[in-house]
C-alpha positions in Angstrom: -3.4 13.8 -5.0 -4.7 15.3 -1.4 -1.9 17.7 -0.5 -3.5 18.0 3.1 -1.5 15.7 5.9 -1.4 16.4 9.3 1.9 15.5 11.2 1.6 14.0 14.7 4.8 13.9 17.2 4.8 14.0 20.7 7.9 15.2 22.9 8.9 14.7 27.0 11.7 15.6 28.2 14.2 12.9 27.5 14.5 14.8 24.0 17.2 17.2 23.3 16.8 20.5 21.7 18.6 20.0 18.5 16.7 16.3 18.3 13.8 18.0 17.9 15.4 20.9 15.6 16.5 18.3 13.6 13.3 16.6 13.0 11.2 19.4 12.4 13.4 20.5 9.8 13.4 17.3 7.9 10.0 17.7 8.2 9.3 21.2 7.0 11.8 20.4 3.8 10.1 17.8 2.6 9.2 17.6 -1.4 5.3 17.2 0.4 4.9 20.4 2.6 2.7 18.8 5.8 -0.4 21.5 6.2 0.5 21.0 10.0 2.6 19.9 12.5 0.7 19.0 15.7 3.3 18.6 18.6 2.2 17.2 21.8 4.4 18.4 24.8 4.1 15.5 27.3 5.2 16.5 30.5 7.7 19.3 31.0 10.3 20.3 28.9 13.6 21.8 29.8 14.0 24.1 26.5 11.1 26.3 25.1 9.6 24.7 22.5 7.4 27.8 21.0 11.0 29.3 20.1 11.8 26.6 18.2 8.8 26.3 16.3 8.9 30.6 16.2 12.4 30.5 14.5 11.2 27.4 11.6 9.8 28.8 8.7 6.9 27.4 8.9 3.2 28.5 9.7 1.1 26.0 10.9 2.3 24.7 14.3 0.1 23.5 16.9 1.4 22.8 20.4 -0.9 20.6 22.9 0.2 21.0 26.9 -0.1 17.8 29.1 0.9 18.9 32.1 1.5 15.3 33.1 3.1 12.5 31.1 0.2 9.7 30.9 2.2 8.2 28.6 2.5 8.3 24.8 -1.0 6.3 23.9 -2.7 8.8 25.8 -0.1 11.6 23.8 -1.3 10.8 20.6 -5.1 10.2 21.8 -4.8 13.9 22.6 -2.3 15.2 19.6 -5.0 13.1 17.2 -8.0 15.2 18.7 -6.6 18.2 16.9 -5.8 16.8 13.5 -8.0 18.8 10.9 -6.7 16.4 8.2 -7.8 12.8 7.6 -4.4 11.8 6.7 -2.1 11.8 9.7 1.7 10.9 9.7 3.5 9.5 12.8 6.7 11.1 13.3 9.2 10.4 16.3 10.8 13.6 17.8 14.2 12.4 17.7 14.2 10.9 14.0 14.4 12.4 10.7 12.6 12.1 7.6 14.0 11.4 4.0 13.2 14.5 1.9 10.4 13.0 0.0 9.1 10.8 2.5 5.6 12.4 2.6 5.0 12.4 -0.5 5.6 9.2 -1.4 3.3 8.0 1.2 0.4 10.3 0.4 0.7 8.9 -3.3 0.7 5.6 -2.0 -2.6 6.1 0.4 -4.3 7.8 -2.4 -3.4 4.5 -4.8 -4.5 2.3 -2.5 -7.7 3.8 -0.8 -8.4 0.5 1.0 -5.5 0.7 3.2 -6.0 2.1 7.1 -2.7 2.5 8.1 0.9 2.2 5.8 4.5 2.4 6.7 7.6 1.6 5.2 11.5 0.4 6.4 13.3 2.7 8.5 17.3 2.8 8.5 18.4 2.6 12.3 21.6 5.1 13.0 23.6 5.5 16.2 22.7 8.2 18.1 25.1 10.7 16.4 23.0 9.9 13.1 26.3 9.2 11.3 26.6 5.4 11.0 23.7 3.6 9.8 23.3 0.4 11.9 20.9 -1.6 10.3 18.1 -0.8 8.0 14.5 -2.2 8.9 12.3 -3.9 6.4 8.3 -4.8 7.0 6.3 -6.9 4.7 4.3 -5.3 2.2 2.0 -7.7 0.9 -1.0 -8.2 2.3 -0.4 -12.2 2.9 3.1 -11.4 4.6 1.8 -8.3 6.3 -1.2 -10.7 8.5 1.4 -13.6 8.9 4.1 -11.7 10.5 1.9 -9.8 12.5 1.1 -12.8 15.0 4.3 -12.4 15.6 5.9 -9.6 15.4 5.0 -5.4 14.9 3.9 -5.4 10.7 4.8 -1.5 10.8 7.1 0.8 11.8 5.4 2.9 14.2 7.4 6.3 13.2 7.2 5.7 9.6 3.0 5.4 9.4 0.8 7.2 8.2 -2.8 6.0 8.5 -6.5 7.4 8.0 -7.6 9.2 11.1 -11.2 9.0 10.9 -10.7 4.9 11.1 -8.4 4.8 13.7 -10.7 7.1 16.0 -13.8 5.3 15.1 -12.1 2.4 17.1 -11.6 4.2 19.7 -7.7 5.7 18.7 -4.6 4.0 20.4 -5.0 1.2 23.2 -3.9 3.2 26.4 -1.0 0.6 27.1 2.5 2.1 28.4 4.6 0.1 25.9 3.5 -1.5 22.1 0.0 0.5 21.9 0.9 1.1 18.1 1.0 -3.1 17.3 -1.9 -3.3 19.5 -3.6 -0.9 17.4 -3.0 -2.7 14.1 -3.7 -5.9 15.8 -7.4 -4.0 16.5 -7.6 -3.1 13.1 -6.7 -6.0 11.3 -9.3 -8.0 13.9 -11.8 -5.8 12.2 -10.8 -6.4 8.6 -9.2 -3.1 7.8 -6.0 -3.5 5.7 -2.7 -2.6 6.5 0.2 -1.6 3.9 4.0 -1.0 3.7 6.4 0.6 1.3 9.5 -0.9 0.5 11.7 2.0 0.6 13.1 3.6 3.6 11.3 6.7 5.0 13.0 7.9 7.7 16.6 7.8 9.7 16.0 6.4 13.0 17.8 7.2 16.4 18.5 4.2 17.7 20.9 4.9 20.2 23.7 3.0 22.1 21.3 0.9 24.8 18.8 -0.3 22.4 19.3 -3.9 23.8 19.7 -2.7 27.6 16.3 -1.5 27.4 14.7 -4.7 26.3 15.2 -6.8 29.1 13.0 -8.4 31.6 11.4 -4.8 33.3 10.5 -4.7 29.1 9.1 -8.0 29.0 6.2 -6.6 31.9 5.0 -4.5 29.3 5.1 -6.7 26.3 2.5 -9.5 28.5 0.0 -6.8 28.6 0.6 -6.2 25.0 -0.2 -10.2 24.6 -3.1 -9.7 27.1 -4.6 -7.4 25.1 -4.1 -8.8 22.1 -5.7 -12.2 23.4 -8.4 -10.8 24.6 -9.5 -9.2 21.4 -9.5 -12.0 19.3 -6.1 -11.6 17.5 -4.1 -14.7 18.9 -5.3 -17.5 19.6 -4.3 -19.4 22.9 -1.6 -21.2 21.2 -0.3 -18.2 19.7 -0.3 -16.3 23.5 1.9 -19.1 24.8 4.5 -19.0 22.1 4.7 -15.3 21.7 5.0 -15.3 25.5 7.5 -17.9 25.5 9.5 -16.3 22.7 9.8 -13.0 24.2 10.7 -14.1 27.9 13.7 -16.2 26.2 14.5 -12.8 24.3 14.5 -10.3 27.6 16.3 -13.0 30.0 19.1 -13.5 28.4 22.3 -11.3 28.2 23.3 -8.4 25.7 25.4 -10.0 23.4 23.0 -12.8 22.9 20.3 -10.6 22.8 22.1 -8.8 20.0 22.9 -11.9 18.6 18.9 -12.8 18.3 17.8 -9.6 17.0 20.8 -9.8 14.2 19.7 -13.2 13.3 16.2 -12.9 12.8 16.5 -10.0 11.2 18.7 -11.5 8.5 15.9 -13.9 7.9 13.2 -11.4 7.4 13.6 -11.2 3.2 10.8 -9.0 2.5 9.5 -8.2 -1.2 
């Protein structure tokens, strides 16, 4: 099995010291050592992160300096740049990995050396990572994977971990400000390359209090680029625009506890295998 997996995060400065403590340690425990750690400091941050890293143990930290937040697409453009490994796992600064997370997704890339991009469910906590909310499946057969995805996102962006020699060969993440990761896969997937997913969970996700607050209709600007783009490459066709649009306006206009209400139902629905 290749042992050699890059690790890709990017910070800003919404993230709290001891998030990002927290997450690095999950990551440096693992039962799969990652050969590095590539952090991407996007913007300013208000604690020093080359003390953090200093006091891990743990050798191989790289730390990229935008001195402006572009955004996160452009983040992990940048952060991708200075991968030496072709295997590349996405990792959210304020989440934490399962102890043997890594390796079960480099065992599973090496099985399955067709597949671009994997991921697997994530189990959604509050912010104080004590009770867990909900846990978030994805489909993991190929059929299920290209159905739902002219719908919804096929992966968990923070759980992935995809090939990065194929994803930079298309030109690496669509520079949109919200939903570049599904308009990634939607690229791929456009251009025949398979996607896969694990069933177990990877990761313990910080999902926070506001989830639903920040899904409303300021979201809903973003997510009609995300269908723009997606149009315009070939992956829905015109029919498919109109209903995703029309779904997703319903979604953002109406209030929290229906909002809550929709996600809570659908996602009891999803029975993935």
């Amino acid at each position: 099995m290749d042992k050699n997996i890059s690790v890709l995060i990017s910070i800003h400065f919404r993230i709290s010291r001891k998030n990002i403590i927290d997450c690095l340690s999950s990551l440096i425990n693992q039962s799969l050592r990652p050969s590095e750690i590539i952090i991407v400091k996007d913007g300013v941050l208000n604690f020093s992160l080359e003390k953090i890293c200093d006091s891990m143990n743990f050798d191989n930290f790289k730390i990229i300096t935008l001195d402006i937040n572009n955004g996160l697409a452009n983040a992990l453009n940048e952060g991708l740049k200075n991968c030496s490994f072709d295997l590349v796992a996405r990792m959210d600064s304020d989440d934490i990995c399962y102890p043997d997370r890594l390796e079960k997704q480099a065992y599973f890339m090496e099985t399955n050396p067709e597949v671009v991009v994997s991921s697997g469910a994530v189990d959604e906590y509050d912010e104080d990572m004590e009770n867990l909310i909900f846990t978030k499946k994805v489909p993991t057969k190929n059929y299920d994977i290209l159905k739902f995805s002219k719908r919804r996102n096929p992966l968990n962006h923070p759980a992935t971990i995809f090939r990065k020699s194929i994803i930079e060969s298309v030109g690496g993440y669509p520079l949109l400000q919200k939903g570049q990761d599904y308009a990634l896969w939607s690229l791929l997937l456009v251009k025949d390359y398979k996607l896969g997913n694990l069933e177990e969970s990877l990761i313990k996700m910080r999902t926070g209090n506001d989830f639903y607050e920040r899904r409303g209709l300021e979201f809903f600007k973003f997510e009609i680029k995300l269908l723009r783009y997606q149009k315009e490459i070939g992956f829905l066709s015109n029919i498919d625009f109109c209903l995703n649009f029309l779904i997703r306006f319903i979604t953002r206009l109406v209030g929290r506890n229906i909002k809550h209400i929709i996600y809570s139902s659908i996602r009891k629905l999803d029975n993935f295998k």
